[in-house]
N, C-alpha and C positions, 0 to 999 in steps of 0.2 A: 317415391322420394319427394314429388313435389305434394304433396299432400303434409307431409312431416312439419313446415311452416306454419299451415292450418293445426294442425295439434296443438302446435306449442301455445300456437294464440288460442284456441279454444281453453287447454287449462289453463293460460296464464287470466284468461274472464271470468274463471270459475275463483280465482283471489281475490278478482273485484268485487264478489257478490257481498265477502261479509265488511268491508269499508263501509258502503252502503249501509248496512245493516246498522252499523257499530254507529255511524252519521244519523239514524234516523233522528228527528225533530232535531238538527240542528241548519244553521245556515245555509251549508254543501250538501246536503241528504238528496236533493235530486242532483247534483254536477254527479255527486258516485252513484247514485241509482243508472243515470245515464251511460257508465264507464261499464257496469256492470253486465247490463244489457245492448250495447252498441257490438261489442265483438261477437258475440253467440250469432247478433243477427244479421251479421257482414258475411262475417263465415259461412253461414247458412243459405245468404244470400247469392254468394260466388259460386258455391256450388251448382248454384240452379242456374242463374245470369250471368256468368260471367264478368261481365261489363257493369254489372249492377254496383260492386260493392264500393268501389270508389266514390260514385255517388249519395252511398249510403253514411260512410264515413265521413264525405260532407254537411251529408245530414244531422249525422250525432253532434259534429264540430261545430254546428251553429245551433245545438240546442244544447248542450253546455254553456254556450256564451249565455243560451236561452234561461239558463236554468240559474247563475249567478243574479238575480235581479235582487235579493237581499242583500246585496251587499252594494248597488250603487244607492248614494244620498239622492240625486237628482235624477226622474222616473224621464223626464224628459230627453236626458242625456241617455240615460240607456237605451229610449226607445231609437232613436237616432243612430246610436251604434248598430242596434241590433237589423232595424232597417237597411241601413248603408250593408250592414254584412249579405244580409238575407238577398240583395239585389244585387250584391257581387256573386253570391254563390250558386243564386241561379243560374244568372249570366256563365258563372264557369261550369257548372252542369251539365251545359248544354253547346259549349263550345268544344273543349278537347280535356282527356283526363289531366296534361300537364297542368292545364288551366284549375281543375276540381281540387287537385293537390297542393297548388299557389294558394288557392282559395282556404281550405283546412291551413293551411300554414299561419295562414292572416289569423285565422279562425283563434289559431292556438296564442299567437303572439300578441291577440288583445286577452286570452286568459292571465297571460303571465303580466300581464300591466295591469289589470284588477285585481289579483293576487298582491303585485308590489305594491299598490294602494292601498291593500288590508294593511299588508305587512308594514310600511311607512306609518298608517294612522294611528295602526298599533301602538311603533316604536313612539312615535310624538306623545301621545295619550299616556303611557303607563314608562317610558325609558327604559324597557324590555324588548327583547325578540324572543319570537316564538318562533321554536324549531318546526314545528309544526307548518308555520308560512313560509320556513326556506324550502322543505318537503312540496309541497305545492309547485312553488317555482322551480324544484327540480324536476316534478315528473312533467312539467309540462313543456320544459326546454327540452327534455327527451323525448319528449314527441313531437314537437318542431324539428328539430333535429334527424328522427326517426324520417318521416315525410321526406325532410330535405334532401335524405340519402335516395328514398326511392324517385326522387325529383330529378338530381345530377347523375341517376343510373353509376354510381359508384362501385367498384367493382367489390369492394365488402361489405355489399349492401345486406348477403343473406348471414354472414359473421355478426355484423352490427345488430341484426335484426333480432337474433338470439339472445346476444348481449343485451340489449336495451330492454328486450322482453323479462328475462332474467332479473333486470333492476326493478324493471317497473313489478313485477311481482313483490319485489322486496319491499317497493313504496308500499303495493297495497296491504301487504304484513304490519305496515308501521300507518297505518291509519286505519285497520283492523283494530289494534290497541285503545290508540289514541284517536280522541275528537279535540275538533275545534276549542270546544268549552273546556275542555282539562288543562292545568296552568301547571302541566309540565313541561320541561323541556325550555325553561325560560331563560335566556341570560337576561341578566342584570347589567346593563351600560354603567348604573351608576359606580358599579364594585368594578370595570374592567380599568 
């Protein structure tokens, strides 16, 4: 029974593979190449260490952020972010798993403010939103969200855990489809 978690997350990584695929040569093609490969090797990794995969998930959480560098204007400011994260997430590493979890949360909550920076420059730029960038800022408030449940040990953590897996599969169906560069899914400001 406790293995049955493990499954779910093994095939729900096997969704992420063709995002990736669908992304290659655009802007996000490593954030989902990353997505893709992060859980095979967490999972794979618990198995053997136990204790290992929390810090592995760290790991992926700050090379995602790693892997957005196309999309900031200013290399100085990313580098800065990416530093400031990289030396918190040591630091919680290496202190307690709550702390490693804190750490992925931070991880995630500057994806979804460089996500809403696309999505804001976008709307200013063109007077459109792309479904495409509220999809983004969804799955990754689901996985803050996600973390935060196993954070406050909530008692329908392994409910939730299902649930959110289940979504997130769905995400990666709808970015299987669609990429960044496809101008579907567009409202129109000026027509609402």
């Amino acid at each position: 029974m406790f293995a049955f978690p493990f499954i779910v997350a093994f095939v729900s990584s096997v969704f992420w593979i063709f995002p990736a695929i669908r992304n290659y040569k655009t802007n996000l093609f490593l954030y989902f190449l990353i997505l893709a490969i992060s859980d095979p090797i967490v999972i794979t990794a618990s198995f053997l260490i136990p204790m290992l995969g929390q810090r592995l998930y760290l790991l992926f959480s700050l090379l995602t952020i790693a892997s957005l560098r196309n999309l900031f204007s200013s290399k100085t400011l990313y580098l800065r972010i990416l530093i400031l994260l990289l030396l918190f997430g040591v630091t919680a590493a290496f202190t307690s798993i709550t702390a490693a979890y804190i750490s992925i949360i931070i991880d995630h909550i500057c994806a979804v403010f460089i996500f809403l920076v696309l999505l804001l420059s976008y709307v200013s730029l063109n007077s459109k939103v792309k479904g495409y960038h509220i999809i983004l800022l969804l799955y990754e408030v689901s996985i803050i969200l996600k973390v935060l449940f196993v954070v406050l040990n909530v008692e329908l953590g392994l409910g939730y855990f299902y649930t959110t897996t289940i979504f997130e599969m769905l995400i990666a169906v709808f970015f299987s489809v669609y990429k960044e560069t496809d101008n579907k899914l567009l409202i129109d400001l000026k027509n609402v």
